[in-house]
C-alpha positions, 0 to 999 in steps of 0.5 A, spaced: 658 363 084 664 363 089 667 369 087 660 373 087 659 371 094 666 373 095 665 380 093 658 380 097 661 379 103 667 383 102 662 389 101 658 386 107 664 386 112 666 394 110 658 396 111 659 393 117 665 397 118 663 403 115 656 403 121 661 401 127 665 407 126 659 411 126 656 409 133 663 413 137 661 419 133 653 419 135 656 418 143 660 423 142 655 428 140 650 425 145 654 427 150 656 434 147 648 436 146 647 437 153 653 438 157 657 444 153 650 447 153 649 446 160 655 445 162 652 443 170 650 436 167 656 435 164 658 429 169 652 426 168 653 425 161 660 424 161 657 418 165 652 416 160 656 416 154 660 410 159 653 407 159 652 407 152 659 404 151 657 398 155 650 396 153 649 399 146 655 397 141 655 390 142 649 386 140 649 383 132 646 389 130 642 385 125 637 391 127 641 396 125 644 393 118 637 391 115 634 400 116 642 399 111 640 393 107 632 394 106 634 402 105 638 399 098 633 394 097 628 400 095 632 406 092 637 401 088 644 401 089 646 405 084 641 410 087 643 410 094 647 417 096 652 417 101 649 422 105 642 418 104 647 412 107 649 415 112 643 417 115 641 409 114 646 408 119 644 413 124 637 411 124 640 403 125 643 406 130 637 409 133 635 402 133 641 399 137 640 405 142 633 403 143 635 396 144 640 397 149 634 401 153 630 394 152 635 391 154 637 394 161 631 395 162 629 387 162 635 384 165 633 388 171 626 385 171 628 377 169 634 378 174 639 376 169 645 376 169 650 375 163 648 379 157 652 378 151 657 374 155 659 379 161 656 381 166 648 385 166 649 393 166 645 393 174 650 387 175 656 392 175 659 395 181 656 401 183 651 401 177 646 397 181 639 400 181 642 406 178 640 402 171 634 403 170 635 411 170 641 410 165 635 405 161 630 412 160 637 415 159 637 410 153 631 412 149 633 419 150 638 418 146 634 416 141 629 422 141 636 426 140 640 423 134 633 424 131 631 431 132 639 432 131 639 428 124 632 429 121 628 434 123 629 438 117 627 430 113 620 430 110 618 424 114 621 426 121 614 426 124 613 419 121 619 416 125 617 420 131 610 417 131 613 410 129 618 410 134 613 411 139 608 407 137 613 401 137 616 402 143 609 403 146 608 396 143 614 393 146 612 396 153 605 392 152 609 385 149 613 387 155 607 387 160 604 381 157 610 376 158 611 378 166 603 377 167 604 370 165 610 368 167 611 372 174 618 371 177 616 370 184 610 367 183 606 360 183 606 356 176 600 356 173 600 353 166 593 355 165 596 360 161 601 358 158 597 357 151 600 358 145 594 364 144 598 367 150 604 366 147 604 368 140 601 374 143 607 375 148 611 375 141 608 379 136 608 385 141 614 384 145 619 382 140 616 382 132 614 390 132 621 392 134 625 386 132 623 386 124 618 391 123 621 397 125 628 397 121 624 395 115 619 400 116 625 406 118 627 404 111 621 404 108 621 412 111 626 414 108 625 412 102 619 416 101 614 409 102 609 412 107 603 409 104 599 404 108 599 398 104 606 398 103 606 398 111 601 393 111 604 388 107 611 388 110 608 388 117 604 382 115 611 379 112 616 381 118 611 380 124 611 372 121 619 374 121 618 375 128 615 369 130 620 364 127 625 368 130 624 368 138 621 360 137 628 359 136 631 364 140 627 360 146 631 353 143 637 356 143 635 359 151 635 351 153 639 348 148 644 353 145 651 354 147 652 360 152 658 362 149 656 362 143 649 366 144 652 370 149 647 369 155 646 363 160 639 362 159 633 362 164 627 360 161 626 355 166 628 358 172 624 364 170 618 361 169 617 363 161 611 361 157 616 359 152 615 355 146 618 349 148 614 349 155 607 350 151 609 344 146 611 340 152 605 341 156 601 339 149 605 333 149 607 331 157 604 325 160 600 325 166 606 324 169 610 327 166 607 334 168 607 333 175 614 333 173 613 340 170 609 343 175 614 341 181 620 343 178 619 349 173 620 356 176 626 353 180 631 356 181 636 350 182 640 346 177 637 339 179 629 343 178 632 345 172 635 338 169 628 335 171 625 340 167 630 338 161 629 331 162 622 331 160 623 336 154 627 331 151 623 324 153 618 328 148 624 330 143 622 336 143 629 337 139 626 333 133 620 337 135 624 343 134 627 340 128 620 340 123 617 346 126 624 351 123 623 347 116 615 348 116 616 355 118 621 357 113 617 354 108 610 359 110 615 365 111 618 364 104 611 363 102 608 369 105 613 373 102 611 371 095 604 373 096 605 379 100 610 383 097 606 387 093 611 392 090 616 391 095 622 388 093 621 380 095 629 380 095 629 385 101 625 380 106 629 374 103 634 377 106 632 377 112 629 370 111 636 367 110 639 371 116 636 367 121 634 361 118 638 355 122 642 360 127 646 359 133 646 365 136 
């Protein structure tokens, strides 16, 4: 069994190398595309490709790996061509471009400041609001790399349209969590439901995060038909529920040196999940202590907040919730696989089960 998982990580480990070489490349021709054409504009893609080595290649790349592995999962590896690999990659990419567009984007409305442990791209010198030109730039990318790289593929519109669909889809998660949690505005936990949260998840986190990956795969893998799609969003949607409930744990109780990010939660006023569960749980009390100090940008504010989180032990809280949703997850998965490869989502599943980052 040691040796198995031995080989498994050693074939992990060159995957992840094989698609961290490619991202040099891809800015390459992101840039060339359009300053050797129009030579005029070369200075502003010069200075894109510098946004793009910033912001886009040093995430995880969980996206970007599952269009790999899912692509493998469907075809079969002994059947997985290397141009077919390669163009798996290049759409993985295509997602961590479109991440790192979200991600601009956000960090400039929640005020952020760290994001993968150094500073925010509008937080720079001389970038400030420059940043949310160089976000539509992002996307930009997105739309190049596919028509540059699949535009003469049978499934070319379909990745067109999913694209942006999911992106339209974020956008409206996106709009959603800003309602509810407005930074400058007055705490009202009204609204803080958790109806209004798993909407403000599913739509901003779960369609780009799980489905469009696995979706991109499916694509490429000549898997357009609607049933097969439902069943995976039905699977990864789920996936994407769990998956930012803990990434909300880790905001308050993770180590920013690990998750790469000082979380904000509290200070920006989030309808997060350990908020919800503590407004279904807080004391008469306790509550007033959560109206007074919540949204305040101030460490006492902020300890106030967390000393009531853990006088209603939402750590165990956490604790039973992360053990009875995996246990549905897997479920789901054996119910609504269909003639999708139940191992593909298993996979998945294993990656996020108890992270720390």
């Amino acid at each position: 069994m040691e040796d198995n998982n031995c080989i498994k990580k050693m074939k992990l480990d060159v995957e992840v190398e094989e698609f961290n070489k490619l991202f040099e490349e891809l800015n390459e021709e992101n840039t060339i595309q359009w300053g050797e054409k129009v030579p005029e504009v070369m200075d502003a893609m010069l200075y894109f490709k510098e946004v793009a080595a910033y912001n886009v290649p040093f995430g995880k790349k969980n996206r970007g790996m599952t269009v790999i592995n899912s692509y493998c999962h469907m075809i079969g590896s002994a059947k997985v061509t290397e141009e077919n690999k390669r163009r798996a990659r290049i759409l993985g990419w295509c997602i961590e471009w479109l991440q790192a567009f979200f991600l601009v984007a956000d960090d400039i409305m929640d005020k952020s400041e760290l994001r993968r442990g150094k500073p925010c791209w509008y937080k720079k010198e001389s970038v400030g609001m420059n940043a949310v030109n160089d976000a539509f730039q992002l996307e930009m990318c997105v739309y190049d790399m596919l028509k540059r790289h699949f535009r003469d593929q049978p499934y070319y519109v379909d990745l067109l349209e999913l694209f942006h669909e999911v992106s339209g889809q974020t956008i409206i998660g996106q709009n959603l969590d800003m309602l509810a949690s407005p930074i400058e505005g007055k705490v009202d936990f009204s609204t803080f439901t958790m109806e209004k949260y798993s909407a403000i998840v599913k739509w901003k986190t779960a369609f780009y995060s799980f489905y469009l990956p696995v979706a991109c795969a499916m694509y490429q893998a000549g898997l357009n038909d609607e049933v097969s799609h439902q069943n995976a969003k039905t699977i990864l949607l789920k996936m994407g529920h769990f998956f930012q409930i803990q990434d909300d744990y880790l905001d308050c109780y993770g180590d920013p040196k690990v998750i790469g990010k000082v979380g904000r939660d509290i200070e920006e006023n989030k309808c997060s999940w350990l908020i919800v569960q503590a407004l279904q749980r807080a004391s008469p009390e306790q509550l007033q202590i959560l109206n007074e100090n919540y949204a305040k940008d101030d460490p006492a504010n902020v300890a106030k907040v967390k000393t009531v989180y853990n006088e209603l032990n939402l750590k165990q809280v956490y604790a039973d919730f992360e053990e009875e949703s995996y246990s549905e997850l897997i479920k789901t998965i054996e119910q609504q696989s269909g003639d999708l490869p139940q191992q593909m989502f298993l996979d998945l599943a294993e990656k996020i089960y108890k992270r720390k980052k």
